[in-house]
N, CA and C atoms of all chains as a GROMACS GRO file, in nm:
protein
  546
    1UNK      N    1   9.829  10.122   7.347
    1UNK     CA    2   9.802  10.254   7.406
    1UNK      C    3   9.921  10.294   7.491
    2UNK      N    4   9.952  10.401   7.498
    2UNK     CA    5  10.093  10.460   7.553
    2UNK      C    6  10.028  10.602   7.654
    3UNK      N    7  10.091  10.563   7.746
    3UNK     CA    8  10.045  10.717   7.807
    3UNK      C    9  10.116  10.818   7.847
    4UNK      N   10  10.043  10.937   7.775
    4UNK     CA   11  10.124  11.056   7.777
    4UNK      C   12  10.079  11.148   7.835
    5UNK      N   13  10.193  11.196   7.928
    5UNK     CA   14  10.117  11.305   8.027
    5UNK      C   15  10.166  11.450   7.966
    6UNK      N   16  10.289  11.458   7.921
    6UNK     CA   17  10.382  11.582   7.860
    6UNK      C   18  10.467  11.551   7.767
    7UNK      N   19  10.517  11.683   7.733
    7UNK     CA   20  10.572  11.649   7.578
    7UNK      C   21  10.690  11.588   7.646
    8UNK      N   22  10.788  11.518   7.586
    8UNK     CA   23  10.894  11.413   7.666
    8UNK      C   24  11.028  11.504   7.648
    9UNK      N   25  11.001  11.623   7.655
    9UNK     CA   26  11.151  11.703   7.670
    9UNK      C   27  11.125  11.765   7.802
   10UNK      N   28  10.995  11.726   7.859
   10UNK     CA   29  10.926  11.797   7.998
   10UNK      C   30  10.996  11.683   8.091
   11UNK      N   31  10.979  11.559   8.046
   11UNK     CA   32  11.007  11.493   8.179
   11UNK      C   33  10.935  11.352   8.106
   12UNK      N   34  10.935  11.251   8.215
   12UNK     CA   35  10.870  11.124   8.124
   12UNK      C   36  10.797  11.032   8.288
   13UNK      N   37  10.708  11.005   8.291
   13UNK     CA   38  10.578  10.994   8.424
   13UNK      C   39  10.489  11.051   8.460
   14UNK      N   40  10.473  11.027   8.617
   14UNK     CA   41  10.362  11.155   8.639
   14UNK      C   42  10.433  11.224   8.690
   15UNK      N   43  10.384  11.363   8.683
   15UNK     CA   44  10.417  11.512   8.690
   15UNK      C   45  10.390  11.497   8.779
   16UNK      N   46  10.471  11.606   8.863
   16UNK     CA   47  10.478  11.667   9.012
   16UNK      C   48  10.326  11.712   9.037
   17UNK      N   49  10.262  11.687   9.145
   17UNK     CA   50  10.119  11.691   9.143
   17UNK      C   51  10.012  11.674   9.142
   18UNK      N   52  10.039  11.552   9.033
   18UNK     CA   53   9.937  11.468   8.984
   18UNK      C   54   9.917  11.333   8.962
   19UNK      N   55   9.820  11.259   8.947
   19UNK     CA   56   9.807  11.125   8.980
   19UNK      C   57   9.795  11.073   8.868
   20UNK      N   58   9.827  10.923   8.884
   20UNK     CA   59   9.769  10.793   8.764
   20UNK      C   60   9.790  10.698   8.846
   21UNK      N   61   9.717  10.626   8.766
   21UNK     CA   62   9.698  10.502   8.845
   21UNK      C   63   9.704  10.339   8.752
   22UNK      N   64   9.810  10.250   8.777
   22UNK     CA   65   9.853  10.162   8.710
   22UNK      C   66   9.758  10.050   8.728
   23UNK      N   67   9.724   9.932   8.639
   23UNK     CA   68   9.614   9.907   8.698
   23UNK      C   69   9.608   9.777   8.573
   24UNK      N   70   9.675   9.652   8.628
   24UNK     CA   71   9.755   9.551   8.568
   24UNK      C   72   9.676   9.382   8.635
   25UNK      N   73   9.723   9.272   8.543
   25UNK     CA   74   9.702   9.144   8.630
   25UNK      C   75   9.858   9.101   8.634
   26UNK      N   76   9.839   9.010   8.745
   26UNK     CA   77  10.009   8.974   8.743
   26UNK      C   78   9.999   8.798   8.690
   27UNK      N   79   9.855   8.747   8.607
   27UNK     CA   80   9.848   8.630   8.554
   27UNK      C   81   9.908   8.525   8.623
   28UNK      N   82   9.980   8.457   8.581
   28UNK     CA   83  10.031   8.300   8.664
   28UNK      C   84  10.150   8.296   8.729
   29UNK      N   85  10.210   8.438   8.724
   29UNK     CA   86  10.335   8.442   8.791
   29UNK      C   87  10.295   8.408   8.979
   30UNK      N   88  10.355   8.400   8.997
   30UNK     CA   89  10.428   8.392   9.149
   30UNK      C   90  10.557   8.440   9.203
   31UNK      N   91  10.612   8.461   9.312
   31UNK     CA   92  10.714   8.505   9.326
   31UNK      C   93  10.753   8.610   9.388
   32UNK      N   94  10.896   8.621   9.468
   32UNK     CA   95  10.902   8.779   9.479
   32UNK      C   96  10.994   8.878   9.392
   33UNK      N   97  10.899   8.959   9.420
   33UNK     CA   98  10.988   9.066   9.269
   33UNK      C   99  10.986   9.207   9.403
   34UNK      N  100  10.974   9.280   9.308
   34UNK     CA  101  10.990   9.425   9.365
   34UNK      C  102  10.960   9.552   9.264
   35UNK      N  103  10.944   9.672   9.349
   35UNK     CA  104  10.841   9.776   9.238
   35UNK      C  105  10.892   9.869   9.293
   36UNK      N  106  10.944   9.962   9.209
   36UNK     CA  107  11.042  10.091   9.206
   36UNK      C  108  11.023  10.171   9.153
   37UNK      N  109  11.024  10.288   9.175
   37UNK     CA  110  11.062  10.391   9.070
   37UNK      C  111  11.188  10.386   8.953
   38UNK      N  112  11.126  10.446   8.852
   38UNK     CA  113  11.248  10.449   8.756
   38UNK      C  114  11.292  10.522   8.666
   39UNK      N  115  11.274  10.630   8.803
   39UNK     CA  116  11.329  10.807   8.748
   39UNK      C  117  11.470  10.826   8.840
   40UNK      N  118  11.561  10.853   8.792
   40UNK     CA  119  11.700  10.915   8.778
   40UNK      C  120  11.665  10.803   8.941
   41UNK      N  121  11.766  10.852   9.031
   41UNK     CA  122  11.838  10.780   9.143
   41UNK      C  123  11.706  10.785   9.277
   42UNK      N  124  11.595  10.766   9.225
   42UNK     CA  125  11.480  10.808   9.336
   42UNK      C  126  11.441  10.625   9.365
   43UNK      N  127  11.489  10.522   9.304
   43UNK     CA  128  11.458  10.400   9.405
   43UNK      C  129  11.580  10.415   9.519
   44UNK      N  130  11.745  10.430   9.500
   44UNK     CA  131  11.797  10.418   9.604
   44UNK      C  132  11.771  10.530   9.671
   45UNK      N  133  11.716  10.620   9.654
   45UNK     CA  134  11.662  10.746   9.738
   45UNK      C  135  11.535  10.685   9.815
   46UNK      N  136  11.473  10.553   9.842
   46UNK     CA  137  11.395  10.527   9.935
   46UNK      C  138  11.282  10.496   9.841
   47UNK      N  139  11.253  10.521   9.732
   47UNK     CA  140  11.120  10.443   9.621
   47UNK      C  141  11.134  10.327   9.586
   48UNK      N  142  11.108  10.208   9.652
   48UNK     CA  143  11.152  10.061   9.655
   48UNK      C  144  11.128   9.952   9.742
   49UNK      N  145  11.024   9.875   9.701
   49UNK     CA  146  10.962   9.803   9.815
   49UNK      C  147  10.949   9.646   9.711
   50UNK      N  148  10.937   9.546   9.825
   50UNK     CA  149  10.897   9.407   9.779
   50UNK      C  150  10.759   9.407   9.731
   51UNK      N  151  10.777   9.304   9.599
   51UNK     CA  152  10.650   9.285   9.532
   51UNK      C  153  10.615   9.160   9.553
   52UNK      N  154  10.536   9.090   9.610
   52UNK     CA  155  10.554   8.962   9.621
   52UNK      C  156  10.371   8.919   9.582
   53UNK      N  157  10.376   8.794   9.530
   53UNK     CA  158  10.278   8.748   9.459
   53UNK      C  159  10.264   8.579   9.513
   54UNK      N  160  10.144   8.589   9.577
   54UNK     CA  161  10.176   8.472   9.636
   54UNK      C  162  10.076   8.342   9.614
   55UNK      N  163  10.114   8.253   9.616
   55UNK     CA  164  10.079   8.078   9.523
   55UNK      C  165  10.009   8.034   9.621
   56UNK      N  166   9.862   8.041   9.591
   56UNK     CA  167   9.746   7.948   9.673
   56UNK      C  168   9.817   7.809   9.703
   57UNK      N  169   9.887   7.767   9.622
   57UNK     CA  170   9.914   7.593   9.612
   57UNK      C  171  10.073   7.587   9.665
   58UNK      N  172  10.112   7.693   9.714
   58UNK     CA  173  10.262   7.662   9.734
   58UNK      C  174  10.271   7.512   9.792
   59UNK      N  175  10.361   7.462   9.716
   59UNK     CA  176  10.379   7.296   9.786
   59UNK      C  177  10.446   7.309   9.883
   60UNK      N  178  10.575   7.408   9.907
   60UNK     CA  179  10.632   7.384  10.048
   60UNK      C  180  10.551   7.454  10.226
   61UNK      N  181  10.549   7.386  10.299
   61UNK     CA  182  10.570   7.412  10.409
   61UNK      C  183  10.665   7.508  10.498
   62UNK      N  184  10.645   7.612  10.594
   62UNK     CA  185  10.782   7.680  10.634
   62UNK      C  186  10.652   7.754  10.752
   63UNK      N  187  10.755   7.744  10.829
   63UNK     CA  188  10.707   7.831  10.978
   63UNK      C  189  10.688   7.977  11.004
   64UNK      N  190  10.787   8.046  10.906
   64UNK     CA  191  10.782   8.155  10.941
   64UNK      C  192  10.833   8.204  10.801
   65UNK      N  193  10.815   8.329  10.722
   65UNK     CA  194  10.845   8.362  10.631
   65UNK      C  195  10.919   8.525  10.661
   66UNK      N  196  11.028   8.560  10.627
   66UNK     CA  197  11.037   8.676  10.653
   66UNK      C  198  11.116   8.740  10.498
   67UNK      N  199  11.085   8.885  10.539
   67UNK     CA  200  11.131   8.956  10.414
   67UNK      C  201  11.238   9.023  10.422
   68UNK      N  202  11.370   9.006  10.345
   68UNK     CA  203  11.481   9.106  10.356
   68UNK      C  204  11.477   9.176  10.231
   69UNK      N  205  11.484   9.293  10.271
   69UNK     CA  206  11.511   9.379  10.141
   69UNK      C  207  11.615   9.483  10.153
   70UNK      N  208  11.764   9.462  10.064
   70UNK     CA  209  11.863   9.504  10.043
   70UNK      C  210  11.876   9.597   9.947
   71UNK      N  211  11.972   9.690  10.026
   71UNK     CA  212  11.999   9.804   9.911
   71UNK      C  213  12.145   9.877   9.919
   72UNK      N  214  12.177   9.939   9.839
   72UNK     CA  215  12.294  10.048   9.879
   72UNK      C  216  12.223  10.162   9.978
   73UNK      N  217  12.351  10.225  10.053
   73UNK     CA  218  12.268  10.326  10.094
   73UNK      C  219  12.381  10.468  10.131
   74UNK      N  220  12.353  10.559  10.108
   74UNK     CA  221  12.492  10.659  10.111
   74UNK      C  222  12.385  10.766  10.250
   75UNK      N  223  12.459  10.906  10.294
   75UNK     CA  224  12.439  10.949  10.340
   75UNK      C  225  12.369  11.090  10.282
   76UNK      N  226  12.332  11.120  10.196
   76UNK     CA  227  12.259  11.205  10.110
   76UNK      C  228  12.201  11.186  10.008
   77UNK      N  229  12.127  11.224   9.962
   77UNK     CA  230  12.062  11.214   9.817
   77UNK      C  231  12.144  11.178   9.734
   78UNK      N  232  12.105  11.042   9.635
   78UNK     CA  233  12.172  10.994   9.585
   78UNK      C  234  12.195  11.046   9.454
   79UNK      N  235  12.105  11.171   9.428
   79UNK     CA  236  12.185  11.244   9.304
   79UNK      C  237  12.318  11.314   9.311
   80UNK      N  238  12.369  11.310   9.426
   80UNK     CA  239  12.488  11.379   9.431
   80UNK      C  240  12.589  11.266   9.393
   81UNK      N  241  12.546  11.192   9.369
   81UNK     CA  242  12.631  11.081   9.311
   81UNK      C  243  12.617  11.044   9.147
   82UNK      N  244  12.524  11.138   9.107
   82UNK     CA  245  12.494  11.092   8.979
   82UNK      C  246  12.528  11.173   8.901
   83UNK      N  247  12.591  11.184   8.803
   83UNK     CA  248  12.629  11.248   8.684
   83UNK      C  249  12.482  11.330   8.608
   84UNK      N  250  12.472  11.443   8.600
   84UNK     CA  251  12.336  11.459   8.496
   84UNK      C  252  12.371  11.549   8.429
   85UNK      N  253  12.354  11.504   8.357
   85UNK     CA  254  12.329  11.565   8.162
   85UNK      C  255  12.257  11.717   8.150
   86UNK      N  256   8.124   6.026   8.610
   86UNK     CA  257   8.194   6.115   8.472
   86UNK      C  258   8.139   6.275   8.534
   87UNK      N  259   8.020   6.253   8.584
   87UNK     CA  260   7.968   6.395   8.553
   87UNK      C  261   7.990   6.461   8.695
   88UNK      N  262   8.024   6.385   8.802
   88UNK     CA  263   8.147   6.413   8.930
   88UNK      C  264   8.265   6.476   8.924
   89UNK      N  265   8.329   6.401   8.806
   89UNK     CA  266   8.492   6.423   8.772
   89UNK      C  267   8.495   6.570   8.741
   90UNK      N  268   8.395   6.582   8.619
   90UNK     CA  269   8.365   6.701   8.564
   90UNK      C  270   8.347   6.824   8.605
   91UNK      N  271   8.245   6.832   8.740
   91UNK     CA  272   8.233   6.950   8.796
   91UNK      C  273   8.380   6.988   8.904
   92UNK      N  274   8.436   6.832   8.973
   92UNK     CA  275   8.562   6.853   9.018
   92UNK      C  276   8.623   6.918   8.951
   93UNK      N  277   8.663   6.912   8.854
   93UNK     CA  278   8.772   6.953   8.726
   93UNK      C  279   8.706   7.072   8.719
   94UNK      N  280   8.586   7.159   8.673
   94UNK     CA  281   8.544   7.283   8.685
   94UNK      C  282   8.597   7.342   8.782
   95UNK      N  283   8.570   7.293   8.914
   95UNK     CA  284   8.619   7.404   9.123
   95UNK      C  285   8.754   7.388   9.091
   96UNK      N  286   8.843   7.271   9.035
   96UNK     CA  287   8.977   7.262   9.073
   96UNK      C  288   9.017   7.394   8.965
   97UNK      N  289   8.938   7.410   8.842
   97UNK     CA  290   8.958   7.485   8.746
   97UNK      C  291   8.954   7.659   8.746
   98UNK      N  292   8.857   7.663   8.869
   98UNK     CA  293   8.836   7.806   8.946
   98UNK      C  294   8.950   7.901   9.000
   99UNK      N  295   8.929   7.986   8.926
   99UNK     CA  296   9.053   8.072   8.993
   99UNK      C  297   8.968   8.220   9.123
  100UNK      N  298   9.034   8.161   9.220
  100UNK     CA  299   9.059   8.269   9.317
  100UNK      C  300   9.077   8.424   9.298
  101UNK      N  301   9.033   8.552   9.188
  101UNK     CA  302   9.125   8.651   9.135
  101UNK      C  303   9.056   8.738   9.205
  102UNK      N  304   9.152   8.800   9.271
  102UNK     CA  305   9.084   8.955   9.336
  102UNK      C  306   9.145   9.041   9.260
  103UNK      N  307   9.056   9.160   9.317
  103UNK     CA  308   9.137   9.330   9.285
  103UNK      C  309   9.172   9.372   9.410
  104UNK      N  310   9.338   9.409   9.409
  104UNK     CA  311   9.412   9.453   9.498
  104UNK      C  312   9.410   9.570   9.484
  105UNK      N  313   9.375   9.682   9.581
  105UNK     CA  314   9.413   9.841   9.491
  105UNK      C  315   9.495   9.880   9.609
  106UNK      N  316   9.588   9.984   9.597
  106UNK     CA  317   9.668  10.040   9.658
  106UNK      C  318   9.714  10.178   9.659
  107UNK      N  319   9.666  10.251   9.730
  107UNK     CA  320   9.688  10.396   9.744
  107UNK      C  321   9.841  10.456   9.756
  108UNK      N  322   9.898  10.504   9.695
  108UNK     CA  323  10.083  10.549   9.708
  108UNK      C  324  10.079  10.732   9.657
  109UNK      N  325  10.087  10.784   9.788
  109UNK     CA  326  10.135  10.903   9.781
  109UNK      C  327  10.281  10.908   9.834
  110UNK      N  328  10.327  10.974   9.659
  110UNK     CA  329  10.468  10.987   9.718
  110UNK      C  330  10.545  11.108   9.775
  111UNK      N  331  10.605  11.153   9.894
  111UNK     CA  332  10.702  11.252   9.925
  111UNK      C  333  10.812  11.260   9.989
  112UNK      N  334  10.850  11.348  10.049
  112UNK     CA  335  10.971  11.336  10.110
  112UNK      C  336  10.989  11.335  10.226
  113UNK      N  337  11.004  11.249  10.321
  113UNK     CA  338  11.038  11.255  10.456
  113UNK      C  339  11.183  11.200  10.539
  114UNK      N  340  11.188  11.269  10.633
  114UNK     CA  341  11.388  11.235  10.712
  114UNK      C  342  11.350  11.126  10.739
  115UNK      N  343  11.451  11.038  10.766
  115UNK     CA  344  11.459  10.896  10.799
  115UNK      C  345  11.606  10.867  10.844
  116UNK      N  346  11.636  10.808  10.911
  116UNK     CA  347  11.803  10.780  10.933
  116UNK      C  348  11.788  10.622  11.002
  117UNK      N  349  11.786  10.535  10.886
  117UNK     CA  350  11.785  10.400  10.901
  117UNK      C  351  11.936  10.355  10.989
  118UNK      N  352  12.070  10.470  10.947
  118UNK     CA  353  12.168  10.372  10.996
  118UNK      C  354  12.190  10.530  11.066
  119UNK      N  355  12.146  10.614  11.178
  119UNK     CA  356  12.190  10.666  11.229
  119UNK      C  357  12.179  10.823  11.212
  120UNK      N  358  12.196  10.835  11.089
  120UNK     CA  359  12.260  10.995  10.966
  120UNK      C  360  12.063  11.000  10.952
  121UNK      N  361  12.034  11.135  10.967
  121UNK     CA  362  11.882  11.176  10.894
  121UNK      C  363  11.962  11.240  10.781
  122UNK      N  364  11.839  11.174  10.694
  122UNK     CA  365  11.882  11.254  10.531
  122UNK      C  366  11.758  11.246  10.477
  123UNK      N  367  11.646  11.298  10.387
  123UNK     CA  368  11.587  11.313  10.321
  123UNK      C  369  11.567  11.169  10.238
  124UNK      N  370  11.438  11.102  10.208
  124UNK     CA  371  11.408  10.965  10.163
  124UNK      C  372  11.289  10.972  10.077
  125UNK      N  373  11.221  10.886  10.027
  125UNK     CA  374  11.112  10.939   9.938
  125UNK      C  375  11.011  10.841  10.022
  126UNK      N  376  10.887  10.868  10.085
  126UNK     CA  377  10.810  10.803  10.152
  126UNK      C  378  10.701  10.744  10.079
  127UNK      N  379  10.638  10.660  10.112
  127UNK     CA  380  10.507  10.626  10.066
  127UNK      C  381  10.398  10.678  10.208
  128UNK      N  382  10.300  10.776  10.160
  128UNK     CA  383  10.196  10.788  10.258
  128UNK      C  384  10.268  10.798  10.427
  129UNK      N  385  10.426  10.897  10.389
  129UNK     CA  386  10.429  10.948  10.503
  129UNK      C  387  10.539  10.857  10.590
  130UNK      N  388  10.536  10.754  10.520
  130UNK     CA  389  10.602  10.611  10.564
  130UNK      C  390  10.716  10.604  10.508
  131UNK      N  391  10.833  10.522  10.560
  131UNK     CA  392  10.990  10.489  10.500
  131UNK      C  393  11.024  10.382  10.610
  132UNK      N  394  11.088  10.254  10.556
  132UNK     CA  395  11.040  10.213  10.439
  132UNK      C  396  10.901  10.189  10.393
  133UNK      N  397  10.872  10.206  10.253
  133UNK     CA  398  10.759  10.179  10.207
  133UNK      C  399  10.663  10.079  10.234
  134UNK      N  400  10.561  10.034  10.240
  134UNK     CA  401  10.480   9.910  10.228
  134UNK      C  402  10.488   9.780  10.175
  135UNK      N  403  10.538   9.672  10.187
  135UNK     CA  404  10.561   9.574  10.094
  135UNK      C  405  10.424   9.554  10.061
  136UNK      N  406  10.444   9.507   9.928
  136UNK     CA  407  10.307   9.467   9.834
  136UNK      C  408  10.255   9.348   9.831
  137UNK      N  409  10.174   9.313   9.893
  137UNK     CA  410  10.130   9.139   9.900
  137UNK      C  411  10.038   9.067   9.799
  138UNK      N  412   9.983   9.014   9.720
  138UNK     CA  413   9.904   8.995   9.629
  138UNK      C  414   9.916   8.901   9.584
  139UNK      N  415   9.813   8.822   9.530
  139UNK     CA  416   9.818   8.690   9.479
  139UNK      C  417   9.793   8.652   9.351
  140UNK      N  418   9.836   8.509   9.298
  140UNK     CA  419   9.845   8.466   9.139
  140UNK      C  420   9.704   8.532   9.113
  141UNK      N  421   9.711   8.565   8.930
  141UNK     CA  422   9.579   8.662   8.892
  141UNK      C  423   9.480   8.740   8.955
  142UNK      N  424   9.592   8.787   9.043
  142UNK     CA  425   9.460   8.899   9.128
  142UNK      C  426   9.506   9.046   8.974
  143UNK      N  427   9.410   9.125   8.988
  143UNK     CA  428   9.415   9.273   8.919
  143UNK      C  429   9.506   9.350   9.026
  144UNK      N  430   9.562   9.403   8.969
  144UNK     CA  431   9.698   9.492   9.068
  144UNK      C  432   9.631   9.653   9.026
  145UNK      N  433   9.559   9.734   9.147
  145UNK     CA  434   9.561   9.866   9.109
  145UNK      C  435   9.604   9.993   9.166
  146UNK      N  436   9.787  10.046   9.144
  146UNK     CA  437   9.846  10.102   9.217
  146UNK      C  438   9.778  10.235   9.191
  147UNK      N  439   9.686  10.356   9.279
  147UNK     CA  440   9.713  10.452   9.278
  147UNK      C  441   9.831  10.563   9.344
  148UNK      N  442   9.882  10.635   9.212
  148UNK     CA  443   9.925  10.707   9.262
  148UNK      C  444   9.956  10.843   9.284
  149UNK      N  445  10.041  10.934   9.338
  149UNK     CA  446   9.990  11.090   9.338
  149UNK      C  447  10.167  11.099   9.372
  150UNK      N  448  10.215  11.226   9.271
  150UNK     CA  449  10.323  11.247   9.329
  150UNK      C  450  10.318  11.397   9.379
  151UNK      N  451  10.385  11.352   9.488
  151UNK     CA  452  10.420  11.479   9.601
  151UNK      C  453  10.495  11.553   9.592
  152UNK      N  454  10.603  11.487   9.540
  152UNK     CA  455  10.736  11.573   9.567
  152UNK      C  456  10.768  11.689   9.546
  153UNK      N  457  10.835  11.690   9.583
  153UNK     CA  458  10.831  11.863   9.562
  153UNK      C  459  11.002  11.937   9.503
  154UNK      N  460  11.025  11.846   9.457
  154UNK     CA  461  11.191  11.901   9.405
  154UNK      C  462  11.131  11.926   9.234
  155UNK      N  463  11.017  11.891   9.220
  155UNK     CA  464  10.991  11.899   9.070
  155UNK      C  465  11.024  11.789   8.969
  156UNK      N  466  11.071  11.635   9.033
  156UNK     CA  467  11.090  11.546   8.966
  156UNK      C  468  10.927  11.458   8.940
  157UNK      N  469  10.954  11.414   8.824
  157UNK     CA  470  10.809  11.301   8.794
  157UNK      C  471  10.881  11.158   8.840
  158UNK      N  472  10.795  11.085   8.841
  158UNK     CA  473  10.775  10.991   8.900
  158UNK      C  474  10.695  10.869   8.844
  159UNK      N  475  10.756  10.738   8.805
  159UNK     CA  476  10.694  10.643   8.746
  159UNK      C  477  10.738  10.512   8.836
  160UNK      N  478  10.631  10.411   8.878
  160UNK     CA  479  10.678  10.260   8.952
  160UNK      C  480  10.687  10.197   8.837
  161UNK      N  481  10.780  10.084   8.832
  161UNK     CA  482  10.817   9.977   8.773
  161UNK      C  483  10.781   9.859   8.871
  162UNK      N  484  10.734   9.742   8.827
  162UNK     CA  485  10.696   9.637   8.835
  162UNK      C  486  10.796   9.535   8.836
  163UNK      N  487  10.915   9.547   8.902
  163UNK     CA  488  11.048   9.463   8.836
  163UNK      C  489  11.021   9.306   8.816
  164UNK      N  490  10.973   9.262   8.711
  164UNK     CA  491  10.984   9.118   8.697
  164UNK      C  492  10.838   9.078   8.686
  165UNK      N  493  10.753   9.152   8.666
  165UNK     CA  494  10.621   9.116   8.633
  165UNK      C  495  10.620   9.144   8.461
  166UNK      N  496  10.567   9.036   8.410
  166UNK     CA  497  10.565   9.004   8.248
  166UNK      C  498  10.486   9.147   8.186
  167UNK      N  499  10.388   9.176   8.243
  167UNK     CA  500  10.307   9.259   8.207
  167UNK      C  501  10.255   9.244   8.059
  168UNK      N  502  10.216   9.088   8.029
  168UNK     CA  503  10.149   9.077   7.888
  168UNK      C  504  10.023   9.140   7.873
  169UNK      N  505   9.997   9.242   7.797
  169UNK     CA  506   9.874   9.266   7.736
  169UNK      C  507   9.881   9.427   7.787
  170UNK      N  508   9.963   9.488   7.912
  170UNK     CA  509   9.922   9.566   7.936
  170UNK      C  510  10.079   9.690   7.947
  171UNK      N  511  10.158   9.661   7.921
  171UNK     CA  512  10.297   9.677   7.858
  171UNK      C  513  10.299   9.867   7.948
  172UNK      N  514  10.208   9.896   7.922
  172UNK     CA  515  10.194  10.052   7.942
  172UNK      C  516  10.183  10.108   8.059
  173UNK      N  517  10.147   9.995   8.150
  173UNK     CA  518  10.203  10.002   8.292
  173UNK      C  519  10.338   9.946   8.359
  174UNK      N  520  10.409   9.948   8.249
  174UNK     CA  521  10.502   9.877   8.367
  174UNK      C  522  10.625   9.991   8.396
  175UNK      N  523  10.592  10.103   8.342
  175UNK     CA  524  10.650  10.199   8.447
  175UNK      C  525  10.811  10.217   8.428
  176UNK      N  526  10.843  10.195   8.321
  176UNK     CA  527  10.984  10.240   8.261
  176UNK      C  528  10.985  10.393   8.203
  177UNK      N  529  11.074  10.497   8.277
  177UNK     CA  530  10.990  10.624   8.227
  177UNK      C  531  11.095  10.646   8.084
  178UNK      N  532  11.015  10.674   7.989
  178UNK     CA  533  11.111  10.726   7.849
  178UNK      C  534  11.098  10.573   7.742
  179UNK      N  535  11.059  10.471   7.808
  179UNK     CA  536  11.033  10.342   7.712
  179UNK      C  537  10.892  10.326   7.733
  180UNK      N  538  10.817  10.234   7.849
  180UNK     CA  539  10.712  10.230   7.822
  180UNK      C  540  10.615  10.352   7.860
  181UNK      N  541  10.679  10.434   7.961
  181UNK     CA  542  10.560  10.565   8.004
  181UNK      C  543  10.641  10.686   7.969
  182UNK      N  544  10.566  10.805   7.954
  182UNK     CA  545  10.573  10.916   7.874
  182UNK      C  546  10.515  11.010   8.002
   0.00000   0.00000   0.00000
């Protein structure tokens, strides 16, 4: 099943407006990942956060866990950096 | 034997919740290093929410886009397998439409 919101010369996601809702298992993985947008330059435009999935059984020990999350970062919208078609 | 057995059943139990998560997306100033410039928020927020969740929980992102420049909007899952359900993982023009 594929989901289609508009014809794909409109655009390709959800439309300005409107909602969906993703709605997944993440099975036996563990780990940290991360979850973005992945329309034109809108994760380094601030759509971009840690995904982290975390292991009932982790074997290690640790005191404190903290999260860094790295990025580029310019002073305007990062489509002004992008070439578009 | 019939000890071992039910052990081996609880040890066999999986823990799986449903995580759901509300994400309205728009635009709000932010000036992390100083400069305000325009950012894409979650629920008003920059940076966004980190996502916490555990082995086989159900992951259920709602979301609503805000924006208002007229762009759509799809999350990707970076590095989650997404077996069985391929149609969420939020690649716009490959897996979402």
């Amino acid at each position: 099943m594929v989901e289609h919101f508009v014809n794909s010369t409109d655009g390709s996601g959800i439309p300005p407006g409107q909602s969906f809702e993703y709605n997944f298992s993440v099975g036996e993985q563990t780990g940290t990942y991360w979850i973005h947008s992945h329309v034109k330059g809108q994760y380094p435009n601030g759509l971009r956060a840690p995904f982290i999935v975390q292991d009932p059984d982790f074997p290690y020990h640790c005191d404190k866990e903290v999260v860094l999350s790295v990025s580029d970062w310019v002073f305007r919208c990062f489509s002004h950096l992008m070439i578009v078609q | 034997m019939w000890i071992l057995f039910f052990v081996a059943l609880l040890g066999a139990s999986v823990d799986a919740a449903t995580k759901t998560f509300n994400w309205e997306m728009s635009y709000v100033a932010a000036s992390p290093n100083g400069v305000s410039r325009p950012v894409i928020g979650v629920n008003g927020q920059f940076p966004p929410p980190t996502i916490y969740v555990s082995k086989n929980d159900q992951v259920v992102i709602h979301c609503t886009n805000s924006l208002n420049d007229g762009e759509f909007i799809t999350l990707h899952t970076h590095g989650i397998f997404q077996n069985g359900s391929n149609y969420y993982d939020g690649v716009d023009q490959v897996t979402q439409w």
